[in-house]
N, CA, C and O atoms as CSV, one atom per row, in Angstrom:
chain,resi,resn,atom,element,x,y,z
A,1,UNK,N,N,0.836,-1.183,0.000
A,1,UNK,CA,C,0.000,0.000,0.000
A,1,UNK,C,C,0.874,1.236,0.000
A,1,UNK,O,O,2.017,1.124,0.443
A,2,UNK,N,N,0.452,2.399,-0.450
A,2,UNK,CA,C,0.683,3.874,-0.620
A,2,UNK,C,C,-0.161,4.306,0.163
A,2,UNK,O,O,-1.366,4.090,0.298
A,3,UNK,N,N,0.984,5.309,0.977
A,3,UNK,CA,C,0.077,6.491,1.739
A,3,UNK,C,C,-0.306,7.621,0.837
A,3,UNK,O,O,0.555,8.327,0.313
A,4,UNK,N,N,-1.364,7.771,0.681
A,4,UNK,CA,C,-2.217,9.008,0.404
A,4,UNK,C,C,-2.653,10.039,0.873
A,4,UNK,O,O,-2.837,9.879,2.080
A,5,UNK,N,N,-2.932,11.079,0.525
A,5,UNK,CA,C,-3.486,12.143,1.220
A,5,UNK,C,C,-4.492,12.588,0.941
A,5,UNK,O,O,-4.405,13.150,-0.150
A,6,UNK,N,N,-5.803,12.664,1.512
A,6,UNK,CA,C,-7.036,13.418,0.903
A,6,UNK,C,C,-7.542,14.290,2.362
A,6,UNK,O,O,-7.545,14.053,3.570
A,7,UNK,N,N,-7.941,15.383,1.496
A,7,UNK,CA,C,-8.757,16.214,2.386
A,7,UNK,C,C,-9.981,16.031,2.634
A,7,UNK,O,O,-10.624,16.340,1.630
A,8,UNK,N,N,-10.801,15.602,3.662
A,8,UNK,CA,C,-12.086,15.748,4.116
A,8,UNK,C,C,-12.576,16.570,4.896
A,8,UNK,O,O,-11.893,17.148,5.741
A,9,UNK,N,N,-14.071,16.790,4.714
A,9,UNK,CA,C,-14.514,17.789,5.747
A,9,UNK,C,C,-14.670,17.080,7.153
A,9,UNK,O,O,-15.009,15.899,7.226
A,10,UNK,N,N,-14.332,18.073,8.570
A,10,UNK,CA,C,-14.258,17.374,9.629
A,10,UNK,C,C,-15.704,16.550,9.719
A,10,UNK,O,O,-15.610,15.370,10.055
A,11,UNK,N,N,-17.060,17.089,9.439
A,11,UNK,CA,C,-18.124,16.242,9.925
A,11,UNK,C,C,-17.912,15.283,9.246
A,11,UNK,O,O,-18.061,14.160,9.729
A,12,UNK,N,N,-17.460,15.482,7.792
A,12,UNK,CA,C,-17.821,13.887,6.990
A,12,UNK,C,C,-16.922,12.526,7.716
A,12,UNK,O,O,-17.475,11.438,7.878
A,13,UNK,N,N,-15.770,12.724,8.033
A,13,UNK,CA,C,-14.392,12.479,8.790
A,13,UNK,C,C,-15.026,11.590,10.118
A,13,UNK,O,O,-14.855,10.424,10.474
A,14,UNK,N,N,-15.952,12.874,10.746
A,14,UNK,CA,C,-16.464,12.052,11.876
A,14,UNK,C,C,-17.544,11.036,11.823
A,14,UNK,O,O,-17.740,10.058,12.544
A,15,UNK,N,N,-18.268,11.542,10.695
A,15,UNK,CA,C,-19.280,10.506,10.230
A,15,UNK,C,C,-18.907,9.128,10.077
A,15,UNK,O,O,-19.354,8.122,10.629
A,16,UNK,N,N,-17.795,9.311,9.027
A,16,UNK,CA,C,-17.168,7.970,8.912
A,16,UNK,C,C,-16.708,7.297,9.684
A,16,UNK,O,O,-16.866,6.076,9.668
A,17,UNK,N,N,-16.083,7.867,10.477
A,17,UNK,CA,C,-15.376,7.256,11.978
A,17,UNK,C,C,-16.445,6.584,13.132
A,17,UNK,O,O,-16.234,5.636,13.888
A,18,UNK,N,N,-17.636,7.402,12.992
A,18,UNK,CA,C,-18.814,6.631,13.673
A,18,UNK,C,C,-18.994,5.250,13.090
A,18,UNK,O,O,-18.857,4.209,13.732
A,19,UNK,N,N,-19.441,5.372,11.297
A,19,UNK,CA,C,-20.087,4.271,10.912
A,19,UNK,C,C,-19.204,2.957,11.117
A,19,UNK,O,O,-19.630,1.809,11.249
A,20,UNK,N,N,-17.554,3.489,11.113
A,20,UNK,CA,C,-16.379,2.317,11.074
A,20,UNK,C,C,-16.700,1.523,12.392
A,20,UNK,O,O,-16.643,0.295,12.468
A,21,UNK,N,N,-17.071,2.432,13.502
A,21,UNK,CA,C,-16.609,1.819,14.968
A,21,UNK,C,C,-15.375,0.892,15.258
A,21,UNK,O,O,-14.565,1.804,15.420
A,22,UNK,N,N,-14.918,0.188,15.372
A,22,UNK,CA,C,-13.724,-0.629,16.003
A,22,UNK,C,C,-13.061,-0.951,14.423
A,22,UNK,O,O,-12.089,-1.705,14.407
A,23,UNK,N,N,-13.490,-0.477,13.280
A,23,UNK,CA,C,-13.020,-1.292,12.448
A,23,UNK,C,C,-12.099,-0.217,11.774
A,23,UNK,O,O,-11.278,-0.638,10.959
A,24,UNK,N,N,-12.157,1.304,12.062
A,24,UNK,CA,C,-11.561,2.296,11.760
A,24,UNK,C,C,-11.663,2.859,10.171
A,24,UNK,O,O,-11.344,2.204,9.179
A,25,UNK,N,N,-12.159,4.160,10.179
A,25,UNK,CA,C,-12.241,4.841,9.185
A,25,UNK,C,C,-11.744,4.779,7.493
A,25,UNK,O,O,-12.075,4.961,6.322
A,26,UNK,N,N,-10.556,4.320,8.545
A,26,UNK,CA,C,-9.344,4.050,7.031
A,26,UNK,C,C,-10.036,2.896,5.870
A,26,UNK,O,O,-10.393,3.142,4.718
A,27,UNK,N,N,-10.090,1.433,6.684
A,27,UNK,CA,C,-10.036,1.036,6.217
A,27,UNK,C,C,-11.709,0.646,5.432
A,27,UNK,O,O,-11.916,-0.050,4.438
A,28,UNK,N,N,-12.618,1.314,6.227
A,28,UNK,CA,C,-13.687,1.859,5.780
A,28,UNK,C,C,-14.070,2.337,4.719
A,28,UNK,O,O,-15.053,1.985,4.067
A,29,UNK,N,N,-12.818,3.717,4.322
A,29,UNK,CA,C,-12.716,4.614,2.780
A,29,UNK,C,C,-12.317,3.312,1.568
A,29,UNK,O,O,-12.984,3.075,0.561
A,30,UNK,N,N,-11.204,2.672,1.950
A,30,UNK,CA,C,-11.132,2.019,1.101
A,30,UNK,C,C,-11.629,0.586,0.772
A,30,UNK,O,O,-11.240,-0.064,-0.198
A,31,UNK,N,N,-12.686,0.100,1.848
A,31,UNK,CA,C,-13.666,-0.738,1.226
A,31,UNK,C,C,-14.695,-0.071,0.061
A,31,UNK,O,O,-14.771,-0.700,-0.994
A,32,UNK,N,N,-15.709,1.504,0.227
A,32,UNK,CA,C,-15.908,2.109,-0.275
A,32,UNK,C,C,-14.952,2.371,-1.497
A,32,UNK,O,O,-15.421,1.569,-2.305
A,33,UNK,N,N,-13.961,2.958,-2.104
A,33,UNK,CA,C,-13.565,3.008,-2.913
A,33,UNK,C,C,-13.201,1.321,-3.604
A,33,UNK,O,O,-13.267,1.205,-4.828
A,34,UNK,N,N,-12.969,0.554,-3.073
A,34,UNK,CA,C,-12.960,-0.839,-4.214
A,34,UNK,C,C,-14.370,-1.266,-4.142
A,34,UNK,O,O,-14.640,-2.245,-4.838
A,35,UNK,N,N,-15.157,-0.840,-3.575
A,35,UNK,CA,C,-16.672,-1.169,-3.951
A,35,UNK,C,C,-17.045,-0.169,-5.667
A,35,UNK,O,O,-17.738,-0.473,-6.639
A,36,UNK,N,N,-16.409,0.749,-5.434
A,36,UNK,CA,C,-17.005,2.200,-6.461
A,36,UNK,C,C,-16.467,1.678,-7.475
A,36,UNK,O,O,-17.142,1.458,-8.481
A,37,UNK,N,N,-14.667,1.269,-7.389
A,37,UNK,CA,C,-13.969,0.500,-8.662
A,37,UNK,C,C,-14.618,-0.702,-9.232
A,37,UNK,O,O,-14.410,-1.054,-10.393
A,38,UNK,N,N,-15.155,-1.134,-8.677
A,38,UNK,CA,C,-15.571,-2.454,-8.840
A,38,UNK,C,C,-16.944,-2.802,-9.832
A,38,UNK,O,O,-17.201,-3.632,-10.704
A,39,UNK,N,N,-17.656,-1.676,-9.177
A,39,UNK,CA,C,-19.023,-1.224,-9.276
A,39,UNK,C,C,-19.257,-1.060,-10.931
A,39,UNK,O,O,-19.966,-1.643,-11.751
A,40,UNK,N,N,-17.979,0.390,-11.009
A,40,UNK,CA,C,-18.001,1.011,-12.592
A,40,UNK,C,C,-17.081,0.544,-13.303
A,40,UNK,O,O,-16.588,1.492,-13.914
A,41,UNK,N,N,-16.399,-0.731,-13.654
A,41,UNK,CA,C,-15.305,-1.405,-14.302
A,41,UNK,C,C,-16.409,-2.118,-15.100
A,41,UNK,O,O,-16.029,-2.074,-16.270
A,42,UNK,N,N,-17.185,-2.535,-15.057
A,42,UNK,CA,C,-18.044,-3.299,-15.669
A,42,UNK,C,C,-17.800,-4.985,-15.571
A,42,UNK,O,O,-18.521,-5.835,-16.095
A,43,UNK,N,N,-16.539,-5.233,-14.724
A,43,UNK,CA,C,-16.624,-6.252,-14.260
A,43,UNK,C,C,-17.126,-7.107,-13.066
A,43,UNK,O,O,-16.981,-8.290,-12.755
A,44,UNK,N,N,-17.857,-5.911,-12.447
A,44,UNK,CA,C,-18.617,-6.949,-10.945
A,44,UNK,C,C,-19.332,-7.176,-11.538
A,44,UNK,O,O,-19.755,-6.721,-12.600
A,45,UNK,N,N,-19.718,-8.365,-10.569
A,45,UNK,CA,C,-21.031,-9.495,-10.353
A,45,UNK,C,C,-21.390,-9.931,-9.286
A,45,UNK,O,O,-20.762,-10.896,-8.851
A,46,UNK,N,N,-22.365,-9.457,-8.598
A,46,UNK,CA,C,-22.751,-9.257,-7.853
A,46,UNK,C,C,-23.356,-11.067,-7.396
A,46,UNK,O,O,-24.066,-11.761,-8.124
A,47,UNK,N,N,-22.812,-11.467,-6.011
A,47,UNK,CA,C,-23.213,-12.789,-5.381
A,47,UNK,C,C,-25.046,-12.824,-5.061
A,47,UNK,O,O,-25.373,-12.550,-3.906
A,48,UNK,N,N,-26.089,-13.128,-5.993
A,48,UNK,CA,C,-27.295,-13.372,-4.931
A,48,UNK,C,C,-27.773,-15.110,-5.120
A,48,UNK,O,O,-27.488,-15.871,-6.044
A,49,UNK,N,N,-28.509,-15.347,-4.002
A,49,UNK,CA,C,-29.227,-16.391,-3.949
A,49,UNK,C,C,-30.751,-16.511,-4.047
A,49,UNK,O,O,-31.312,-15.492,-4.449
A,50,UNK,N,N,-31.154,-17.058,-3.897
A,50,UNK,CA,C,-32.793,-17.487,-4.645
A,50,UNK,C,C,-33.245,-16.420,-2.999
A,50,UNK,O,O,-33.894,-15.383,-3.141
A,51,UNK,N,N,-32.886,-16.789,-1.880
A,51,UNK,CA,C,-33.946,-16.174,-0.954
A,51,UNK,C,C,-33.710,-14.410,-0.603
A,51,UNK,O,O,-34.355,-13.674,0.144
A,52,UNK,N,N,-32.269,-14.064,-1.659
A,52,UNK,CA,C,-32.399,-12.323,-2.066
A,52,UNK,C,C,-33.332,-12.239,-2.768
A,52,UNK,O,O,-33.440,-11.014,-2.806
A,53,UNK,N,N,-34.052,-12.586,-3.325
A,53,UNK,CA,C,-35.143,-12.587,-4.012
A,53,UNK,C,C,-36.616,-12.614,-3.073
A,53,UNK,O,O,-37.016,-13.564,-2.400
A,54,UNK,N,N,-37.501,-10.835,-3.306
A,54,UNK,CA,C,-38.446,-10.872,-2.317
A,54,UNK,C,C,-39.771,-11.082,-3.343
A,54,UNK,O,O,-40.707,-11.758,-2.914
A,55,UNK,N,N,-39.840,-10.587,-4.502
A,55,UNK,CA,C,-40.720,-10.179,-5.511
A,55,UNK,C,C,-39.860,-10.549,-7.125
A,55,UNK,O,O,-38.651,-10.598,-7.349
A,56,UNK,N,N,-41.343,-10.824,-8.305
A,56,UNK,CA,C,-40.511,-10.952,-9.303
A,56,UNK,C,C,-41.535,-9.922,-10.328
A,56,UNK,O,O,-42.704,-9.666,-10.038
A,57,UNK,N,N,-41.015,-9.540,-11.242
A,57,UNK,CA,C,-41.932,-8.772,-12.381
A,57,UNK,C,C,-41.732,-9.773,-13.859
A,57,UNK,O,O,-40.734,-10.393,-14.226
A,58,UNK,N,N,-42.780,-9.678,-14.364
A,58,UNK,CA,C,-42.609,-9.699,-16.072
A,58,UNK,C,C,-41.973,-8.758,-16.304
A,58,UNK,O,O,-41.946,-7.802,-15.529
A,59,UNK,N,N,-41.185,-8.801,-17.627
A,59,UNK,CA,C,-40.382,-7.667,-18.295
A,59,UNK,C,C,-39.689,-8.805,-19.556
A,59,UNK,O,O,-39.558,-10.028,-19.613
A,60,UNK,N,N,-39.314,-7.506,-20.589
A,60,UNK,CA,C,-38.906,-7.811,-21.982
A,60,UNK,C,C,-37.443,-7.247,-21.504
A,60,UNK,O,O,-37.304,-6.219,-20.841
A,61,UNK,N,N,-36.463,-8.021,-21.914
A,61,UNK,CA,C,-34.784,-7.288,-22.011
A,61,UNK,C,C,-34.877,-6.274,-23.102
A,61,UNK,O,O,-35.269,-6.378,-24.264
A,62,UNK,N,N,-34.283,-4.988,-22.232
A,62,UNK,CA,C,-34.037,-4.142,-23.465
A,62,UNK,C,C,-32.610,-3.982,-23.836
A,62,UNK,O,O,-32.030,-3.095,-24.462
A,63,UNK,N,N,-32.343,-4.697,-23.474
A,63,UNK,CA,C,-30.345,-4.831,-23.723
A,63,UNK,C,C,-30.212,-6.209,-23.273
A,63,UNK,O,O,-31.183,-6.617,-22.635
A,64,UNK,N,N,-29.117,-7.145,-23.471
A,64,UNK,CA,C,-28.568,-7.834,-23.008
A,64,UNK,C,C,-28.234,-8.415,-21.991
A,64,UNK,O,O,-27.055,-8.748,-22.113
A,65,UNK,N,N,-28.718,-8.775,-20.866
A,65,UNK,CA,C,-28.592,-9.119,-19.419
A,65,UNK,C,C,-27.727,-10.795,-19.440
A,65,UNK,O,O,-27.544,-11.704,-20.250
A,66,UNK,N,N,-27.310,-10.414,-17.727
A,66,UNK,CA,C,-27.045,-12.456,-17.437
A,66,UNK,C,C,-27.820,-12.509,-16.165
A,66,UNK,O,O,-27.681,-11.663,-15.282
A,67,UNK,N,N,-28.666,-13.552,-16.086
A,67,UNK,CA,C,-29.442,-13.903,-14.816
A,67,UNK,C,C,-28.291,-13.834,-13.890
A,67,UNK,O,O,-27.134,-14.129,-14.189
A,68,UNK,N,N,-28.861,-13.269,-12.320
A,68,UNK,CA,C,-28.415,-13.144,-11.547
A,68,UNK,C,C,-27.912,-14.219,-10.489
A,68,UNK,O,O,-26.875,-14.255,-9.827
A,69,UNK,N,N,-29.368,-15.378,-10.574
A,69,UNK,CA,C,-29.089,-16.773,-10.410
A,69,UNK,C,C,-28.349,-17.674,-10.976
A,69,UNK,O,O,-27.672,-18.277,-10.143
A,70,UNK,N,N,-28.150,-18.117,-12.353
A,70,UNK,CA,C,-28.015,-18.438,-13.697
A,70,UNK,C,C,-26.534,-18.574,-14.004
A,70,UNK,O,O,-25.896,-19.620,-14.116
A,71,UNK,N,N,-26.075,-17.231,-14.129
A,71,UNK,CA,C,-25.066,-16.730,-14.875
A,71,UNK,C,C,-25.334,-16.734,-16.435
A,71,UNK,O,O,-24.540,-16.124,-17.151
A,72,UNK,N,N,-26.784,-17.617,-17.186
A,72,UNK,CA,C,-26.969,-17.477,-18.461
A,72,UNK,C,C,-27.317,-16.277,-19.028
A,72,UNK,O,O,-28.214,-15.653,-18.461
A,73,UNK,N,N,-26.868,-15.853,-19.917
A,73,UNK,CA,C,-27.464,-14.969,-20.993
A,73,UNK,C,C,-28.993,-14.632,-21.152
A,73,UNK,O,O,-29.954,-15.398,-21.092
A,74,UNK,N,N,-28.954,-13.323,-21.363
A,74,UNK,CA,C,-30.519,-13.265,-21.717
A,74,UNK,C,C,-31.063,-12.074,-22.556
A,74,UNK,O,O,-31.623,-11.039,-22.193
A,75,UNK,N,N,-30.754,-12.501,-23.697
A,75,UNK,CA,C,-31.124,-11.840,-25.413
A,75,UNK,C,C,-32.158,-10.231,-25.108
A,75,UNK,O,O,-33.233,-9.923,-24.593
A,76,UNK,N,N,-31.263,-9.718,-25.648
A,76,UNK,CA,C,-32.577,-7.864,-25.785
A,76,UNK,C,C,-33.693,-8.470,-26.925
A,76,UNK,O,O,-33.634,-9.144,-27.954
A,77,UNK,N,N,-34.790,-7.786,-26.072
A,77,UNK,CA,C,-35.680,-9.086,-26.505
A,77,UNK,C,C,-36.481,-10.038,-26.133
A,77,UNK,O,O,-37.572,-10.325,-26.625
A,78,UNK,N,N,-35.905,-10.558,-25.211
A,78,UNK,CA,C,-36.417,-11.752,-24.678
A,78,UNK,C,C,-37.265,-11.494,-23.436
A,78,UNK,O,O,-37.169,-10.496,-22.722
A,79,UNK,N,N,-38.092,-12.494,-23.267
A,79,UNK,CA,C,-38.964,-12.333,-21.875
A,79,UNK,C,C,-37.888,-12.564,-20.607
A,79,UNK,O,O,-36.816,-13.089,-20.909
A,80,UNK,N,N,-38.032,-12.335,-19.726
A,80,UNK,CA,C,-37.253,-12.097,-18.308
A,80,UNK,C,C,-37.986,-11.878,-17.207
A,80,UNK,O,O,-39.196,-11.687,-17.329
A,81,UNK,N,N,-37.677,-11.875,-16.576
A,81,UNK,CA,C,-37.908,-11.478,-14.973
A,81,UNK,C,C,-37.415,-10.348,-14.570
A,81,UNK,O,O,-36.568,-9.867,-15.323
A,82,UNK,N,N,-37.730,-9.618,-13.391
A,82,UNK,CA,C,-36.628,-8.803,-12.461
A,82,UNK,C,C,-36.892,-9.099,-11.409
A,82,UNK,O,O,-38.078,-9.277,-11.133
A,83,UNK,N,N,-35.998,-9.243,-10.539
A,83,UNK,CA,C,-36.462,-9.337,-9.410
A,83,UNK,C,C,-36.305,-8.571,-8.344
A,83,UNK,O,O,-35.178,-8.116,-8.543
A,84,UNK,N,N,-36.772,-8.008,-7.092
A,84,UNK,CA,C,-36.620,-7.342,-6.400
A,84,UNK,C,C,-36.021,-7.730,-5.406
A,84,UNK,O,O,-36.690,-8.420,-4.637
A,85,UNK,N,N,-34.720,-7.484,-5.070
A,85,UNK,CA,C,-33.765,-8.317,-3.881
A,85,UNK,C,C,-34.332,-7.270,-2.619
A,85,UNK,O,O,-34.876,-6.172,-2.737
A,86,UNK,N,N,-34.023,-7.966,-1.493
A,86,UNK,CA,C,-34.023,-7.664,-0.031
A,86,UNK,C,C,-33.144,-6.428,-0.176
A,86,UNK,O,O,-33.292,-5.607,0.729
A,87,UNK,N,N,-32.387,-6.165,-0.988
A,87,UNK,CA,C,-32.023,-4.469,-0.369
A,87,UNK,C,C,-32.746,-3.395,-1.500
A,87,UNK,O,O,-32.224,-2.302,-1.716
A,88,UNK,N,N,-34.169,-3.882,-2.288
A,88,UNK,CA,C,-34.845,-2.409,-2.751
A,88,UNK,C,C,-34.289,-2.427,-4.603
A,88,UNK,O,O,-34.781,-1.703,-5.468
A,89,UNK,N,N,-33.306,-3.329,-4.799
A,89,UNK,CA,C,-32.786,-3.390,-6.043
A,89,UNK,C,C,-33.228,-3.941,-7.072
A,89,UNK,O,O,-33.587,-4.969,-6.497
A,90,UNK,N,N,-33.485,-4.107,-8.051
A,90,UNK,CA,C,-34.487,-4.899,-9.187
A,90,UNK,C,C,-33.047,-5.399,-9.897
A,90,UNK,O,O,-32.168,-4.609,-10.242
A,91,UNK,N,N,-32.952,-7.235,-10.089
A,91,UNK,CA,C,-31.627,-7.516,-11.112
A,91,UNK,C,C,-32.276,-8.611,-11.906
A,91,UNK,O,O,-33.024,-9.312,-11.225
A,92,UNK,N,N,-32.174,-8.963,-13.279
A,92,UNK,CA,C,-32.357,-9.507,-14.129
A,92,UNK,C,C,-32.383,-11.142,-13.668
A,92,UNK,O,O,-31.515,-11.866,-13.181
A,93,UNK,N,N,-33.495,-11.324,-13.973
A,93,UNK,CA,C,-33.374,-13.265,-14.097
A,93,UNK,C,C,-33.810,-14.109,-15.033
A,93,UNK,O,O,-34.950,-13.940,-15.465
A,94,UNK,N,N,-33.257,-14.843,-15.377
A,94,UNK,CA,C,-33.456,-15.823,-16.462
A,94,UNK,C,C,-35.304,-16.176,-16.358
A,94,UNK,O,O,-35.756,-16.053,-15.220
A,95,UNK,N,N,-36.083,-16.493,-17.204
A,95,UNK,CA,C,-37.777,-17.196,-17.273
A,95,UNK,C,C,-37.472,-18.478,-16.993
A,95,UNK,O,O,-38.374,-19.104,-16.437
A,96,UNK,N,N,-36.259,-19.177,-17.258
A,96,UNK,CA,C,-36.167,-20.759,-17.154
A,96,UNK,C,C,-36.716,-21.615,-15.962
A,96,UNK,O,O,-36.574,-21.249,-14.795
A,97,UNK,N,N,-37.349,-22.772,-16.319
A,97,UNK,CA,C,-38.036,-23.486,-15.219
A,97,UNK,C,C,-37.447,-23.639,-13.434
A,97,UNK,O,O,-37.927,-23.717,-12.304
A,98,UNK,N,N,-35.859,-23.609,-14.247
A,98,UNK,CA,C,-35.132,-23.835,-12.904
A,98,UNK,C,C,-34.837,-22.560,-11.708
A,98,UNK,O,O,-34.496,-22.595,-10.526
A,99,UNK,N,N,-35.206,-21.272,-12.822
A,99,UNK,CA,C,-34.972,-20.136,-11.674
A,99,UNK,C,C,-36.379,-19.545,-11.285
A,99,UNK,O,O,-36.373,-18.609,-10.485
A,100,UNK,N,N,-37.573,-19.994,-11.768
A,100,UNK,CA,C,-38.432,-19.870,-11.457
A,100,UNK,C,C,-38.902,-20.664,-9.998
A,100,UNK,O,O,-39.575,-20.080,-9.149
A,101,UNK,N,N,-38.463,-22.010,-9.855
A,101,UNK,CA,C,-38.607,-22.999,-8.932
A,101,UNK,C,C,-37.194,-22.626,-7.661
A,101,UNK,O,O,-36.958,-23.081,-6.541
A,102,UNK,N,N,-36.533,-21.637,-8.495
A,102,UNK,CA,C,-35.150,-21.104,-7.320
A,102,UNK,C,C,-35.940,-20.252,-6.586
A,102,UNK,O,O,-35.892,-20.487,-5.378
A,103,UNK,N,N,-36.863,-19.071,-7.009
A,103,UNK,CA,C,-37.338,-18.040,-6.116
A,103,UNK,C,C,-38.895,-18.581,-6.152
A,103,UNK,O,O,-39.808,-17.777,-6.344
A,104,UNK,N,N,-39.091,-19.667,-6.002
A,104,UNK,CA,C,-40.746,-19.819,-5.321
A,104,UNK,C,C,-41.815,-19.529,-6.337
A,104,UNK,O,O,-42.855,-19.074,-5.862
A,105,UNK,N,N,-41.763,-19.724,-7.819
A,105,UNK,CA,C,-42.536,-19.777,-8.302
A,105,UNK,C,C,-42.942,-20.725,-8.670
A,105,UNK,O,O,-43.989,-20.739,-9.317
C-alpha cells in the first residue's frame, strides 16, 4: 500500500469514523472506494441467492442481461424477470423453469 493524502470535511471524517466503529475509518474509505472500482469497471457481479429474491416482475430485455441466479445470458428481446432483492434493487433473471422454482414460483 501507498500512503495518500485526501482532504475531508471534519463532519464527513467524523461521520465515517462513527459508521467504522472498532473497524476504523481508514479502512472503511477504502472498502468504499474498491466497492465504487468495482461497481463502474463493468466487471462486478454481484453474489445473490434465490432467498435475495423478495418479488418478481414480467419484463422484456431491453439490452442484453445475465441472470443473476443463472449466470446465463438473456437476449434484448427476450422475456425475463426482475427481481426485487431484499435491499430495494431490481436484477435480471433468467424465465427458465429452474430459476423460477429457485425463487418460489
Amino acid at each position: 500500500m501507498e500512503v495518500t493524502s485526501i482532504r475531508l470535511e471534519r463532519k464527513l471524517k467524523d461521520k465515517l469514523k462513527e459508521l467504522a466503529g472498532c473497524q476504523g475509518y481508514q479502512v472503511l474509505i477504502r472498502d468504499i472506494l474498491w466497492n465504487y472500482v468495482n461497481h463502474n469497471s463493468g466487471e462486478y457481479r454481484p453474489q445473490f441467492s434465490p432467498a435475495d429474491i423478495r418479488a418478481t416482475l414480467q419484463a422484456i430485455a431491453q439490452k442484453d442481461e445475465t441472470c443473476v441466479l443463472s449466470g446465463k445470458r438473456i437476449q434484448a428481446g427476450d422475456e425475463m424477470l426482475l427481481g426485487l432483492t431484499i435491499h430495494g434493487d431490481f436484477v435480471p433473471l433468467g424465465e427458465t423453469p429452474a430459476v423460477l422454482t429457485q425463487v418460489g414460483h
